[in-house]
C-alpha positions in Angstrom: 21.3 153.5 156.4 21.9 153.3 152.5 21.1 150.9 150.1 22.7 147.8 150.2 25.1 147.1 147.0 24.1 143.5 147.2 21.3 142.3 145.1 18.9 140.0 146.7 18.4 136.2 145.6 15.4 134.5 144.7 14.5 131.6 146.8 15.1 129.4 143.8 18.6 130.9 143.3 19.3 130.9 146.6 18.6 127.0 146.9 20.1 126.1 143.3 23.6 127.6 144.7 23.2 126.5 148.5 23.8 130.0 149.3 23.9 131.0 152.9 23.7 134.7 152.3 20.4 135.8 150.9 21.8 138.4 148.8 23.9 137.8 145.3 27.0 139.0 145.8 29.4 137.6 142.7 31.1 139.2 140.4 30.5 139.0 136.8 32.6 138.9 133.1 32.2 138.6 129.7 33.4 137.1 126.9 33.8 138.4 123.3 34.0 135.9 120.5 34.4 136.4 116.6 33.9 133.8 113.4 36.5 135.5 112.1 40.5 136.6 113.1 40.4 139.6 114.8 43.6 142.6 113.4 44.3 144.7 116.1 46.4 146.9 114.5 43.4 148.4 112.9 42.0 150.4 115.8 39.7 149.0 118.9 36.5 147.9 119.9 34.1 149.5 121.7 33.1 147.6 124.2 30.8 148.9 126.5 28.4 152.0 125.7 30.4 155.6 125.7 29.4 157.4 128.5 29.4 161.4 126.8 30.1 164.6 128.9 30.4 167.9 127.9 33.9 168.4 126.2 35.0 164.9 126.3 33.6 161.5 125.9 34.8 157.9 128.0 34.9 154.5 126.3 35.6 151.6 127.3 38.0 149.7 124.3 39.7 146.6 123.2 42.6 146.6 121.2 46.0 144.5 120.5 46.9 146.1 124.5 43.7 144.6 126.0 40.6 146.4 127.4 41.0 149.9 128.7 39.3 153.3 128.9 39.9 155.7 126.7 39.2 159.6 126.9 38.4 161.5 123.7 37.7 165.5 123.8 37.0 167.6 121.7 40.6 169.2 120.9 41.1 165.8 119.1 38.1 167.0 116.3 38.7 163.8 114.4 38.7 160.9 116.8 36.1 162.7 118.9 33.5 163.2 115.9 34.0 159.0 115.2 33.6 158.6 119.5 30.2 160.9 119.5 28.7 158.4 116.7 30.3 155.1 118.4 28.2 152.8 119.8 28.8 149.6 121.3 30.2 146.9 119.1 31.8 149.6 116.8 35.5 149.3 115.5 37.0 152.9 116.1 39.6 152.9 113.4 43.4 155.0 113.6 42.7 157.4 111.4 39.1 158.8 113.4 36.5 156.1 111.4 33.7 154.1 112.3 33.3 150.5 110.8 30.0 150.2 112.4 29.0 147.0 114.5 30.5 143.7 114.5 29.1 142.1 111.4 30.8 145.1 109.1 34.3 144.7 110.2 
C-alpha cells in the first residue's frame, strides 16, 4: 500500500474542527493583496516558484487574464533569460524584464 495523500491531524486540530476523520483532508488558497493598484497590462506575476528543466522553464503567473501557467524555452532567448532569473514575487514584464519582488514594482 502507498502513502496516504491525506495528512494526519493533531489531536488538538482534530478536536478544534470536530473532525471525524483523523486525517486533514481540505483544500487550500491564497490570497494576494497590494497597497497599491495593480496595471496588468505591464506583464505578470510570478506567483509560485518556477519549476526549471532542461530547455524550458514552467511558471505559474498572474496577469489582467487571471492565474495560469506559462511555458518559456529557450527558442524565446529573451523572455526565457528574464524566466531563468525570476523568482517568486517578480513582475515579468512584455518586453523579457524583471522588476524584481513586490516592493519594486
Amino acid at each position: 500500500m502507498g502513502p496516504s495523500p491525506h495528512r494526519p491531524r493533531t489531536t488538538l486540530h482534530h478536536r478544534l474542527k470536530e473532525g471525524t476523520h483523523g486525517y486533514e483532508d481540505e483544500k487550500f488558497s491564497y490570497v494576494i493583496l497590494s497597497k497599491r493598484s495593480v496595471d496588468h497590462s505591464r506583464g505578470a506575476r510570478v506567483i509560485r516558484h518556477p519549476l526549471h528543466h532542461p530547455g524550458w522553464i514552467d511558471l505559474r503567473v498572474c496577469d489582467s487574464g487571471g492565474a495560469h501557467d506559462l511555458r518559456v524555452t529557450k527558442l524565446d532567448k529573451l523572455r526565457f533569460r528574464a524566466a531563468r532569473k525570476a523568482e517568486w514575487g517578480d513582475l515579468l514584464l512584455l518586453d523579457g524584464q524583471i522588476v524584481d519582488h513586490l516592493e519594486d514594482a
